[in-house]
Biopython code that builds the backbone (N, CA, C, O; Angstrom):
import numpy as np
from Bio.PDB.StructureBuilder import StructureBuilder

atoms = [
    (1, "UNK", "N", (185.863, 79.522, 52.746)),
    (1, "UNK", "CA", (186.920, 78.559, 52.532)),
    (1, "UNK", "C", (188.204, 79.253, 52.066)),
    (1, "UNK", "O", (189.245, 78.607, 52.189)),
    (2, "UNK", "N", (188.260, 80.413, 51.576)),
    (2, "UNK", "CA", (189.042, 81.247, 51.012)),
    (2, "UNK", "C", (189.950, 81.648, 52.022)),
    (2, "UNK", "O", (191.059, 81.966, 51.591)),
    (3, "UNK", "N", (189.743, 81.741, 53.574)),
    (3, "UNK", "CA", (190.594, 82.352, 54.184)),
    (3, "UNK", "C", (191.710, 81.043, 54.926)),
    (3, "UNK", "O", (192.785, 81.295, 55.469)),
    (4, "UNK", "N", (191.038, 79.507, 54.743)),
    (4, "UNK", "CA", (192.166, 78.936, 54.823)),
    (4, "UNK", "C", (193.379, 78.880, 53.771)),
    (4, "UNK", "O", (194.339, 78.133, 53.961)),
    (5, "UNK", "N", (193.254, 79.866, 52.450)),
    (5, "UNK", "CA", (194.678, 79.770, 51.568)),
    (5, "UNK", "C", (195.373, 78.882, 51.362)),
    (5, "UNK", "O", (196.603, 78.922, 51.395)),
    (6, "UNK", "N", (194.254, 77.333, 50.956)),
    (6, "UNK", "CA", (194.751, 76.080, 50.692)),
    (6, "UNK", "C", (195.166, 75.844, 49.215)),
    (6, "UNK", "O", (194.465, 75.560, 48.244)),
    (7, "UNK", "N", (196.879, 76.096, 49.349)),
    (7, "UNK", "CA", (197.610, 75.391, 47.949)),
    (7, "UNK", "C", (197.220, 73.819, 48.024)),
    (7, "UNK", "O", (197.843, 72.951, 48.636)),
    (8, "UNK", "N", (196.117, 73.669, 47.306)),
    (8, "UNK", "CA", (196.157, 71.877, 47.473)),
    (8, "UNK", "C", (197.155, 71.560, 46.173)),
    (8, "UNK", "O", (197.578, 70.413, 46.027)),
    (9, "UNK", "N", (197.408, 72.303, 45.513)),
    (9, "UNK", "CA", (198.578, 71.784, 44.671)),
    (9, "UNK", "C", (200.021, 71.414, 45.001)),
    (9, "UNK", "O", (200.819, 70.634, 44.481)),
    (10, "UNK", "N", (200.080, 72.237, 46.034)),
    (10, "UNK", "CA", (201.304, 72.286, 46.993)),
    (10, "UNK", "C", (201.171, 70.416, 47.550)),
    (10, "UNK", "O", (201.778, 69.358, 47.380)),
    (11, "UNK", "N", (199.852, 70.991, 48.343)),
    (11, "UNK", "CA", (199.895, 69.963, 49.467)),
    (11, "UNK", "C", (199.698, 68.428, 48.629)),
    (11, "UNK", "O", (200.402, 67.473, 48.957)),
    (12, "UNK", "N", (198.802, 68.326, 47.668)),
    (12, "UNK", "CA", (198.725, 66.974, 46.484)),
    (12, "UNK", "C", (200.437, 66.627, 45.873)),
    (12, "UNK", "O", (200.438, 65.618, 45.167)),
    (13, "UNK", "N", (201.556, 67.151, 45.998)),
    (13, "UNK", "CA", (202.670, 67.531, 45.706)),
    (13, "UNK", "C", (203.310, 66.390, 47.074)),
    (13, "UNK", "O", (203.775, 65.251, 47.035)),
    (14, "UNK", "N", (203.061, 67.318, 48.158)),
    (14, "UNK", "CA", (203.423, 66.617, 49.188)),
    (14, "UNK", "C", (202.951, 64.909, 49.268)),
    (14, "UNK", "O", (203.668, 63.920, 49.417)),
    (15, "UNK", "N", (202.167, 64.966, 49.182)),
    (15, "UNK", "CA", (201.361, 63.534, 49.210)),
    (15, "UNK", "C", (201.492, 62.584, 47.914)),
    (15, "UNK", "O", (200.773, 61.608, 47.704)),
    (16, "UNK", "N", (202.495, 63.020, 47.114)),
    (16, "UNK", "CA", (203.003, 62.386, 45.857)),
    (16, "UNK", "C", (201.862, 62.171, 44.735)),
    (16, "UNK", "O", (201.872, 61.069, 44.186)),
    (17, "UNK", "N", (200.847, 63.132, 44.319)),
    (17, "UNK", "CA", (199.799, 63.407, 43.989)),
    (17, "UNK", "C", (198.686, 62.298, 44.068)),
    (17, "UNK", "O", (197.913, 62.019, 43.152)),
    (18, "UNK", "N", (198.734, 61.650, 45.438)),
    (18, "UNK", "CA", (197.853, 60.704, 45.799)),
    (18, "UNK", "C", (196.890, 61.072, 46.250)),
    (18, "UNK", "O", (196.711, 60.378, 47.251)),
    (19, "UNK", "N", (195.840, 61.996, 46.113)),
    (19, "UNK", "CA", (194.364, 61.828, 46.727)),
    (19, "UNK", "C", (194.204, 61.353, 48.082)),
    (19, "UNK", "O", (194.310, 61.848, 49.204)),
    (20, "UNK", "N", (193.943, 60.343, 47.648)),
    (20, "UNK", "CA", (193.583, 58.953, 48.983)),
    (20, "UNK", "C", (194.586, 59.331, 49.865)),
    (20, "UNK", "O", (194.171, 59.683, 50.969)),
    (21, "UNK", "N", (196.035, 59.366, 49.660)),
    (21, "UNK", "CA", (196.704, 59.691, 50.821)),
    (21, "UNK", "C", (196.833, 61.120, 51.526)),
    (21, "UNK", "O", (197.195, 61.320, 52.685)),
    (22, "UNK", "N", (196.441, 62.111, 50.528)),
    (22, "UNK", "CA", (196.001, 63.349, 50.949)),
    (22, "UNK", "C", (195.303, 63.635, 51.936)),
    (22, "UNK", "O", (195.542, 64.277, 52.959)),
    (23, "UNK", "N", (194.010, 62.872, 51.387)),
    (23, "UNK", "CA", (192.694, 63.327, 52.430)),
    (23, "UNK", "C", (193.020, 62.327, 54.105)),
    (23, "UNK", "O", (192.563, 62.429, 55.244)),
    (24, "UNK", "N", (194.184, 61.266, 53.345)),
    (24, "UNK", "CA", (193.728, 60.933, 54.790)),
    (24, "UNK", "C", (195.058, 61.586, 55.902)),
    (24, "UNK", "O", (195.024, 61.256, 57.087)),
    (25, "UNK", "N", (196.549, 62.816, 55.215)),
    (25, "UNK", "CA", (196.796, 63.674, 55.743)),
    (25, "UNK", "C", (196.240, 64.870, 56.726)),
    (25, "UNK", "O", (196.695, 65.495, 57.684)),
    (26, "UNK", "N", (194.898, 64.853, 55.910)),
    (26, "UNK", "CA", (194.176, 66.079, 56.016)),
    (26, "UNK", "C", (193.129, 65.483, 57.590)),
    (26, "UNK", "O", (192.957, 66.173, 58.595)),
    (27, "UNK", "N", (192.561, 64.021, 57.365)),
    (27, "UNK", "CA", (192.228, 63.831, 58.931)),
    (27, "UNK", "C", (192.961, 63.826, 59.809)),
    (27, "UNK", "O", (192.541, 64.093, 60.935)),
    (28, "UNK", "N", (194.332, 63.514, 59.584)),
    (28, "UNK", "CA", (195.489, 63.146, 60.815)),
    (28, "UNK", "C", (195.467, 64.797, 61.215)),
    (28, "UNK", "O", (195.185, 65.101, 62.374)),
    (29, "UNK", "N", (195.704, 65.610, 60.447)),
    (29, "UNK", "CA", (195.957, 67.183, 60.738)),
    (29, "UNK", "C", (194.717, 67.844, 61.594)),
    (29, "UNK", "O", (194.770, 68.783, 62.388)),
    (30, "UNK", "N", (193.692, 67.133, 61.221)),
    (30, "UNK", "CA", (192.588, 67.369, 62.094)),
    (30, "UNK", "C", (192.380, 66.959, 63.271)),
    (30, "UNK", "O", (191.691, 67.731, 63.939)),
    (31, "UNK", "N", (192.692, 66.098, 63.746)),
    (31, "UNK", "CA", (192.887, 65.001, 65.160)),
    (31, "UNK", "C", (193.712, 65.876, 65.796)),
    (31, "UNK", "O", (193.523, 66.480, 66.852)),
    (32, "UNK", "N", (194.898, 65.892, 64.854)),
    (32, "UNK", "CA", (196.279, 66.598, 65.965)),
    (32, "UNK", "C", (196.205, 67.856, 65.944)),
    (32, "UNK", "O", (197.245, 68.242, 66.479)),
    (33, "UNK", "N", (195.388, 69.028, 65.543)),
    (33, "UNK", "CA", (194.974, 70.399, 65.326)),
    (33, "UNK", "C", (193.814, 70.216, 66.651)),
    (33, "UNK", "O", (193.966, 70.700, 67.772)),
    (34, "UNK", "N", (193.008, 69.650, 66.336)),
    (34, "UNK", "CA", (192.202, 69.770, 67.630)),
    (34, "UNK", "C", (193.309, 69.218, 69.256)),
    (34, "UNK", "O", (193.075, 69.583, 70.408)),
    (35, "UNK", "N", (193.774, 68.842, 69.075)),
    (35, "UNK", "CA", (195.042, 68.267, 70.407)),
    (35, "UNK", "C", (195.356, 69.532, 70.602)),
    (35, "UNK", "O", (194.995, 70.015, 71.675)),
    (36, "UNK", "N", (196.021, 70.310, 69.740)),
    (36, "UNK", "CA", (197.058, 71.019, 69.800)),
    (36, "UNK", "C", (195.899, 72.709, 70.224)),
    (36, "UNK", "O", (196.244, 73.557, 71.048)),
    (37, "UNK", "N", (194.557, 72.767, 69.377)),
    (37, "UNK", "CA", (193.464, 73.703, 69.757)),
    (37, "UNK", "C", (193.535, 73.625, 71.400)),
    (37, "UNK", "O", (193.807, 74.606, 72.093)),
    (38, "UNK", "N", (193.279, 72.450, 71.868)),
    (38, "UNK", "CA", (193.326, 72.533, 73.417)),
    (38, "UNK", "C", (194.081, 72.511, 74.283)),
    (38, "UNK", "O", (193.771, 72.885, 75.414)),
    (39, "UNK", "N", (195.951, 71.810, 73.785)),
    (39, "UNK", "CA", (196.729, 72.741, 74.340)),
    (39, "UNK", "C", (197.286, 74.202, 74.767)),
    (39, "UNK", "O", (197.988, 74.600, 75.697)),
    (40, "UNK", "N", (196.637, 74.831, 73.639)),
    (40, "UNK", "CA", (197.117, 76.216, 73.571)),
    (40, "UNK", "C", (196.132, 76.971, 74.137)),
    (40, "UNK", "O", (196.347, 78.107, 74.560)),
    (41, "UNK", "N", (194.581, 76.187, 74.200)),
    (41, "UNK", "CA", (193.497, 76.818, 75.461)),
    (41, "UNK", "C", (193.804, 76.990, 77.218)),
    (41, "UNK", "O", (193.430, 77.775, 78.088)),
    (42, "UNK", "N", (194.880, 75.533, 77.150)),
    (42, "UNK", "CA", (195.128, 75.161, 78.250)),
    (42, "UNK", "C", (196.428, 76.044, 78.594)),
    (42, "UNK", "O", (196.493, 76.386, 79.775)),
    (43, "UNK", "N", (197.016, 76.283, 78.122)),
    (43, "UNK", "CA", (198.237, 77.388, 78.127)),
    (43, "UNK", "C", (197.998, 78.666, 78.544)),
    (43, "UNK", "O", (198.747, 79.279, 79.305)),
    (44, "UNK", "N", (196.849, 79.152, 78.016)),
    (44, "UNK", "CA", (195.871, 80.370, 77.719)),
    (44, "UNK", "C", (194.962, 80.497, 79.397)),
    (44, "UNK", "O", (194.760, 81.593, 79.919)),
    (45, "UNK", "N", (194.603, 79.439, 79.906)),
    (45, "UNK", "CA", (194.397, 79.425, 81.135)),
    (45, "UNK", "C", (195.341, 79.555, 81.911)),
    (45, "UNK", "O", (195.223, 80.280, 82.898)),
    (46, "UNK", "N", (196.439, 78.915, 81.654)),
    (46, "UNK", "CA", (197.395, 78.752, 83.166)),
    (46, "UNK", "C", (198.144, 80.051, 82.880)),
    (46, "UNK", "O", (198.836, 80.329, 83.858)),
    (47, "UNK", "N", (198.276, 81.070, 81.768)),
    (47, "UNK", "CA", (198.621, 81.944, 81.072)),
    (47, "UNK", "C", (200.656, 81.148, 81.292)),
    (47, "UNK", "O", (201.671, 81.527, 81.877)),
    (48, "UNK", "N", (200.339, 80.156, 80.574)),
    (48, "UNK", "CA", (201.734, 79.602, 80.398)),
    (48, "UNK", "C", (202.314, 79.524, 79.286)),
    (48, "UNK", "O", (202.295, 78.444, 78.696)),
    (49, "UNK", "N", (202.982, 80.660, 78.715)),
    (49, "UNK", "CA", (203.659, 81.149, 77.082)),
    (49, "UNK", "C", (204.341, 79.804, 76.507)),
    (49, "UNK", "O", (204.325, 79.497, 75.315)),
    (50, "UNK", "N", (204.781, 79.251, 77.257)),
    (50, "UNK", "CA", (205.875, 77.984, 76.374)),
    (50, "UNK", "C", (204.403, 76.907, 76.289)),
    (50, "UNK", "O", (204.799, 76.721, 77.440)),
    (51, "UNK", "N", (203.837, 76.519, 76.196)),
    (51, "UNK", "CA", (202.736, 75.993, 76.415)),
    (51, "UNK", "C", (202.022, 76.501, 74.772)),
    (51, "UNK", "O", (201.765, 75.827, 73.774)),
    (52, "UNK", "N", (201.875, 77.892, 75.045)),
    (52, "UNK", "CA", (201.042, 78.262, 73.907)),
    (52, "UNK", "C", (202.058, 78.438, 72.644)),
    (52, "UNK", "O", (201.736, 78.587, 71.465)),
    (53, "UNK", "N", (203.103, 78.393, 73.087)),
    (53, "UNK", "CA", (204.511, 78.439, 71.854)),
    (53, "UNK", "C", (204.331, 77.008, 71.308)),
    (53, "UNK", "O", (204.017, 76.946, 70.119)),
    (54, "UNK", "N", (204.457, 75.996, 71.893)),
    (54, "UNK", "CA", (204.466, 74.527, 71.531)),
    (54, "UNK", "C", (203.467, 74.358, 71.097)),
    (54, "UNK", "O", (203.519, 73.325, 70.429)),
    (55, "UNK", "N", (202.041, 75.000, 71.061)),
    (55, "UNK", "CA", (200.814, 74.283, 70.250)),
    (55, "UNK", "C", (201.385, 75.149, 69.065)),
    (55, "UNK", "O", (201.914, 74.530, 68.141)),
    (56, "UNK", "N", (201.325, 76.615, 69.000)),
    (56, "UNK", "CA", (200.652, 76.914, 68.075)),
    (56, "UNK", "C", (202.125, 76.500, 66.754)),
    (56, "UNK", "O", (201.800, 76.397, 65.571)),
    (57, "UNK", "N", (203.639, 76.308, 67.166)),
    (57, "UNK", "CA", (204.492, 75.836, 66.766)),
    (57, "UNK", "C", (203.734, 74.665, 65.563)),
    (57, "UNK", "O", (203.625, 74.612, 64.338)),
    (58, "UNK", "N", (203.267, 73.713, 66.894)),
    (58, "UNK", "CA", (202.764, 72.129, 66.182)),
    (58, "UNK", "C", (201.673, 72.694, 64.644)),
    (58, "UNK", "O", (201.814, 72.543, 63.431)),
    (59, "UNK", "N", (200.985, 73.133, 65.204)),
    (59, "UNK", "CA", (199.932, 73.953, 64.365)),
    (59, "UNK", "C", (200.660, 74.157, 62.990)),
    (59, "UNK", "O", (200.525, 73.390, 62.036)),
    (60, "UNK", "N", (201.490, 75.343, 63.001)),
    (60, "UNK", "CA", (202.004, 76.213, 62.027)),
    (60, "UNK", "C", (203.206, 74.947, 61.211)),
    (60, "UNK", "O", (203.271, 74.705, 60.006)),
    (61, "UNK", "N", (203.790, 74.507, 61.991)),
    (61, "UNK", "CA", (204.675, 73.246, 61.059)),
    (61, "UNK", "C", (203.425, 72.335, 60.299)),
    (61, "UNK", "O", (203.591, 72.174, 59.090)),
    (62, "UNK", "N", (202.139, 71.703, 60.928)),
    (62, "UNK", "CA", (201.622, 70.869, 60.142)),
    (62, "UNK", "C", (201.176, 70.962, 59.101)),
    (62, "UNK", "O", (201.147, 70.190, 58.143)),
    (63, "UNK", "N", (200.437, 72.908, 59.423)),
    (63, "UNK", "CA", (199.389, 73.549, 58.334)),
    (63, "UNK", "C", (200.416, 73.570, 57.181)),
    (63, "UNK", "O", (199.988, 73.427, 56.036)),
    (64, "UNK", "N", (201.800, 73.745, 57.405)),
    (64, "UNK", "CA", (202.374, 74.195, 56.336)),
    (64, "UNK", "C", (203.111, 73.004, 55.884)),
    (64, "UNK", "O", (204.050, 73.327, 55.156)),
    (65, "UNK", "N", (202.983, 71.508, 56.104)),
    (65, "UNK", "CA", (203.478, 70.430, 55.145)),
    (65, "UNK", "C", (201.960, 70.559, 54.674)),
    (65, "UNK", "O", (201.973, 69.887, 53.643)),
    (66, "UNK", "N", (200.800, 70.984, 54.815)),
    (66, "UNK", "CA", (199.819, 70.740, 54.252)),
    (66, "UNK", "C", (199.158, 71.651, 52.889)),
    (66, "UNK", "O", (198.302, 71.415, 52.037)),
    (67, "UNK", "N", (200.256, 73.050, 53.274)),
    (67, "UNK", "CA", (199.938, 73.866, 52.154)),
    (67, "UNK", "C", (198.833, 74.900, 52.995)),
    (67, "UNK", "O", (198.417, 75.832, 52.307)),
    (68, "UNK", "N", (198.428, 74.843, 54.113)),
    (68, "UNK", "CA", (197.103, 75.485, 54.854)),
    (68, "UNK", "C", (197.518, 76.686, 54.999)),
    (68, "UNK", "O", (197.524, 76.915, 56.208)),
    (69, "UNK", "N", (198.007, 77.935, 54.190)),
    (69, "UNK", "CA", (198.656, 78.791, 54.771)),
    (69, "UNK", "C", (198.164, 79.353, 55.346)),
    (69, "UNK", "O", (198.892, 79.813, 56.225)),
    (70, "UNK", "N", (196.678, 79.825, 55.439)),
    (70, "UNK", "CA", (195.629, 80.772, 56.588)),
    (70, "UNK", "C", (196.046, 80.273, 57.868)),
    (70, "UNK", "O", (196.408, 81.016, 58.780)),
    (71, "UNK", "N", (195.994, 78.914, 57.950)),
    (71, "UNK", "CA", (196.258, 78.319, 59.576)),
    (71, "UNK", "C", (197.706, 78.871, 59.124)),
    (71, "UNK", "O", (197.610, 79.954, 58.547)),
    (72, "UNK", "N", (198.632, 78.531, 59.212)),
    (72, "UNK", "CA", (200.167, 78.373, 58.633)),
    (72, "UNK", "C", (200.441, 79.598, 59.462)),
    (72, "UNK", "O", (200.909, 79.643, 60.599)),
    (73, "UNK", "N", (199.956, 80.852, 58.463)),
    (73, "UNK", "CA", (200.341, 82.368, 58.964)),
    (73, "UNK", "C", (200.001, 83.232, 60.207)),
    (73, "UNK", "O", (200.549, 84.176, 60.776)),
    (74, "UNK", "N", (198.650, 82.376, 60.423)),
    (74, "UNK", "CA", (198.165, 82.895, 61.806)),
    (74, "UNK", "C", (198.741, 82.388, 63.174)),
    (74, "UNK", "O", (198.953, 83.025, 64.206)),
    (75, "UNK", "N", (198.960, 80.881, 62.851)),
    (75, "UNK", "CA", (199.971, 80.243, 64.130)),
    (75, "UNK", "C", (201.062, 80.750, 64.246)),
    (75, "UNK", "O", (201.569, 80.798, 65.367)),
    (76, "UNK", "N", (201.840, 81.355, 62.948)),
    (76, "UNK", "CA", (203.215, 81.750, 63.357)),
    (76, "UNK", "C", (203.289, 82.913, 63.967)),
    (76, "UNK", "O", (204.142, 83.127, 64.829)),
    (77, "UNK", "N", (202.220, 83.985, 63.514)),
    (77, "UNK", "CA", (202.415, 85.187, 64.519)),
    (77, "UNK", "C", (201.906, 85.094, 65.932)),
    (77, "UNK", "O", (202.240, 85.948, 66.752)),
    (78, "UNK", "N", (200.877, 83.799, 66.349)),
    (78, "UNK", "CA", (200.638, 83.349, 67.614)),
    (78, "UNK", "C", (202.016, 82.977, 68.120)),
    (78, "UNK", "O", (202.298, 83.464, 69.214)),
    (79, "UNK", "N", (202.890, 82.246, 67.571)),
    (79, "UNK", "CA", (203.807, 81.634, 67.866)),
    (79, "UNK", "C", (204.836, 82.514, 68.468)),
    (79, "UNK", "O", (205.157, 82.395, 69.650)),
    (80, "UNK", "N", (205.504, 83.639, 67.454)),
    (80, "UNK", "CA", (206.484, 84.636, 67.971)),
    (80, "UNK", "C", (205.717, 85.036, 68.810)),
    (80, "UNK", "O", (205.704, 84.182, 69.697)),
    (81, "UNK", "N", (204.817, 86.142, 69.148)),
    (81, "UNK", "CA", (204.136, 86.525, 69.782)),
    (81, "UNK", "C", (204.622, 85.579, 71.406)),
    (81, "UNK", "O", (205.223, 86.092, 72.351)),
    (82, "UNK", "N", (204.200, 84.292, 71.327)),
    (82, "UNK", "CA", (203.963, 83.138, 72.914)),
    (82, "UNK", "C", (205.751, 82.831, 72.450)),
    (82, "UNK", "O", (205.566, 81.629, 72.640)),
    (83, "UNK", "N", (206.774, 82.870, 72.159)),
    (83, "UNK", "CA", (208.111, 82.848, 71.809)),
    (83, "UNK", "C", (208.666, 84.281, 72.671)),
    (83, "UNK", "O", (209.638, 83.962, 73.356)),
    (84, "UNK", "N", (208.344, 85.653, 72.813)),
    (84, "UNK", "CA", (208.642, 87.022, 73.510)),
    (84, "UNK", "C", (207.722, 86.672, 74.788)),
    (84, "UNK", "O", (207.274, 87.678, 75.337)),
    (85, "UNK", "N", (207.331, 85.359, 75.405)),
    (85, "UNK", "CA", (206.826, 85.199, 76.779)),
    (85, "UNK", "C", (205.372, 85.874, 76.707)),
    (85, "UNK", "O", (205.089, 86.215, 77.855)),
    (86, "UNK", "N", (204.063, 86.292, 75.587)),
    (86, "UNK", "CA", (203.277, 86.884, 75.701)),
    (86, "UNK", "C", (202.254, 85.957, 75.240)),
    (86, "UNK", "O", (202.337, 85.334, 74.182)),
    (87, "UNK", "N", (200.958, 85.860, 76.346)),
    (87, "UNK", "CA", (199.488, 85.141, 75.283)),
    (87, "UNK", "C", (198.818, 86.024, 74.733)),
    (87, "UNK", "O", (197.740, 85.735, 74.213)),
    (88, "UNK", "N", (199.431, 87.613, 74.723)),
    (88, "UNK", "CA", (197.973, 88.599, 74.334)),
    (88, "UNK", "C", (197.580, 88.170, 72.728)),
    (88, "UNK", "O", (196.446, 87.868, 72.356)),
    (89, "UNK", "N", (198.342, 88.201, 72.191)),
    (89, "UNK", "CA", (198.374, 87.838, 70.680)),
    (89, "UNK", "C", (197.398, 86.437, 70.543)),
    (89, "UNK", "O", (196.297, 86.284, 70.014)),
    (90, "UNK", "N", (198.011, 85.794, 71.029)),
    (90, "UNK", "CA", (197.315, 83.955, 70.810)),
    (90, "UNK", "C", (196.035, 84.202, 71.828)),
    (90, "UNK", "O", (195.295, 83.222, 71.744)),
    (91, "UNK", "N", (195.507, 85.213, 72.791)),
    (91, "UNK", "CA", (194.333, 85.032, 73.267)),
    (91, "UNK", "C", (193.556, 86.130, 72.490)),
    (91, "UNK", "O", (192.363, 86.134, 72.793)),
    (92, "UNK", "N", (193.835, 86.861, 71.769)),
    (92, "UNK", "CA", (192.965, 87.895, 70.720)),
    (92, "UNK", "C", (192.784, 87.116, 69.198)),
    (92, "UNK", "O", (191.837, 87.156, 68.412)),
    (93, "UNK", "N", (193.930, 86.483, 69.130)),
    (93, "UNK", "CA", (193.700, 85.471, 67.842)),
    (93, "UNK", "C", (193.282, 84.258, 67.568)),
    (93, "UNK", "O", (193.076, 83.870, 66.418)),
    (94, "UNK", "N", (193.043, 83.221, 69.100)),
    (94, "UNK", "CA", (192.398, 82.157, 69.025)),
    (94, "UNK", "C", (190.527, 82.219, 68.619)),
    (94, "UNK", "O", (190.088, 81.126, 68.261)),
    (95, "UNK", "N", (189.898, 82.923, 68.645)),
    (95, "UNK", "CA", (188.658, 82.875, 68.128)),
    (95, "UNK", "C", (189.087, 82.573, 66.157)),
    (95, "UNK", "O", (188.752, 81.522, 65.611)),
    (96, "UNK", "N", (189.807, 83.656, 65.428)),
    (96, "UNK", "CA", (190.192, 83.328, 63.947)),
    (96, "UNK", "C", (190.548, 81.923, 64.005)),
    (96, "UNK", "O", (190.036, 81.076, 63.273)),
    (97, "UNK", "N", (191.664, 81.620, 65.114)),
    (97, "UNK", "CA", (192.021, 80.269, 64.541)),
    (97, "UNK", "C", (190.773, 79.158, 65.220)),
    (97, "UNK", "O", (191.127, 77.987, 65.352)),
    (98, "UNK", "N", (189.722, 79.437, 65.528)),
    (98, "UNK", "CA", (189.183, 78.132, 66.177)),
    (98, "UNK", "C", (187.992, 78.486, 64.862)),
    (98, "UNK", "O", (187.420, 77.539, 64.322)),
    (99, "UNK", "N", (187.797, 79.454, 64.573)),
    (99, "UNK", "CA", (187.105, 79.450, 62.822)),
    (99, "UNK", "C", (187.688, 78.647, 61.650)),
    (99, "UNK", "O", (187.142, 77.948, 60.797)),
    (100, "UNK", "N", (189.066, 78.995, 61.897)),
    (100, "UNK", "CA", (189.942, 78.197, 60.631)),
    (100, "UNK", "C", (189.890, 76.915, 60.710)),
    (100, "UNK", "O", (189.652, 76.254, 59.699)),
    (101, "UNK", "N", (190.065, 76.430, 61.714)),
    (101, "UNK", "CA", (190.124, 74.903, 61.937)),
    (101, "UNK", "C", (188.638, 74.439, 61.606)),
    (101, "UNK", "O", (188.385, 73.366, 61.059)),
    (102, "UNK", "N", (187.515, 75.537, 62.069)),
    (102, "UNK", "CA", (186.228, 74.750, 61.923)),
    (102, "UNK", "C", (186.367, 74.525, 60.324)),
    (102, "UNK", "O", (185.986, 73.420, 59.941)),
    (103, "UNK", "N", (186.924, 75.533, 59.205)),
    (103, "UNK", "CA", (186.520, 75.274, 57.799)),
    (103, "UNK", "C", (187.568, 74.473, 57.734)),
    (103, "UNK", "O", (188.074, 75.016, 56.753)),
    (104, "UNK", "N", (188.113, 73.838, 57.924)),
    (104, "UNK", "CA", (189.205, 72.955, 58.001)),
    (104, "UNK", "C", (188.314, 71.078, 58.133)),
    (104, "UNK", "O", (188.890, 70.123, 57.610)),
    (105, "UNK", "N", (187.369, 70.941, 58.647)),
    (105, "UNK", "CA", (186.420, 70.302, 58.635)),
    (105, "UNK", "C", (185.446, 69.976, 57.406)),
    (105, "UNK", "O", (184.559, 69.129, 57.303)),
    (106, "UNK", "N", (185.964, 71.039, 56.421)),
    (106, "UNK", "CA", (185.187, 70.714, 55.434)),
    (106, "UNK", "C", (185.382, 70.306, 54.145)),
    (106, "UNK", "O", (184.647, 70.179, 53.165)),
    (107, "UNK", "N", (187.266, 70.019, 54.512)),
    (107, "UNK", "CA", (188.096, 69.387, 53.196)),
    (107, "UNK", "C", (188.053, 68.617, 53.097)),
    (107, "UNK", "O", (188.635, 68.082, 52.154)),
]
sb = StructureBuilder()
sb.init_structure("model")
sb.init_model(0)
sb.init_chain("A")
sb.init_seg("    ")
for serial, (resi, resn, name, xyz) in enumerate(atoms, 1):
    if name == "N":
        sb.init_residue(resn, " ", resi, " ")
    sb.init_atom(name, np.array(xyz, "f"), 0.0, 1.0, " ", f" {name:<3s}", serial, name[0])
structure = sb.get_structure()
């Protein structure tokens, strides 16, 4: 759980230290993380960089109103990386991030 680098103080901050509205941040981020997991698979197939720029973008903005910085830091270097027109980065690093998201399942 350690390698998602969850400030929940941050993110309980964000959510106006509401709990209840936290956790139910934390499913919406999950719904739209898995959307966004299979856009950037689907990008990764057609090897279409703006494709894998726009997920892992979505990704890295959500993780980080959420405080998720493990997801947070890893999407953004997917991101520049598919931003210089390249998937090598986001296709050597999607196995970490499809781990992160799984412990991401367990907040």
């Amino acid at each position: 759980m350690d390698e998602l680098k969850w400030d929940k103080r941050f993110a309980l901050g964000q959510a106006a230290k509401d709990e209840e509205l936290l956790q139910e941040l934390i499913e919406l981020f999950k719904e739209s993380s898995a959307f966004d997991l299979a856009y950037l698979k689907q990008g990764i197939r057609k090897g279409d960089a703006a494709m894998g720029r726009a997920a892992t973008l979505s990704l890295k903005g959500a993780a980080a109103s959420l405080g998720l910085n493990g997801i947070r830091d890893l999407a953004a270097v997917m991101e520049e990386d598919c931003r210089g027109g390249s998937l090598q980065v986001a296709t050597e690093k999607l196995p970490d991030l499809e781990q992160l998201l799984s412990l991401l399942q367990e907040l």
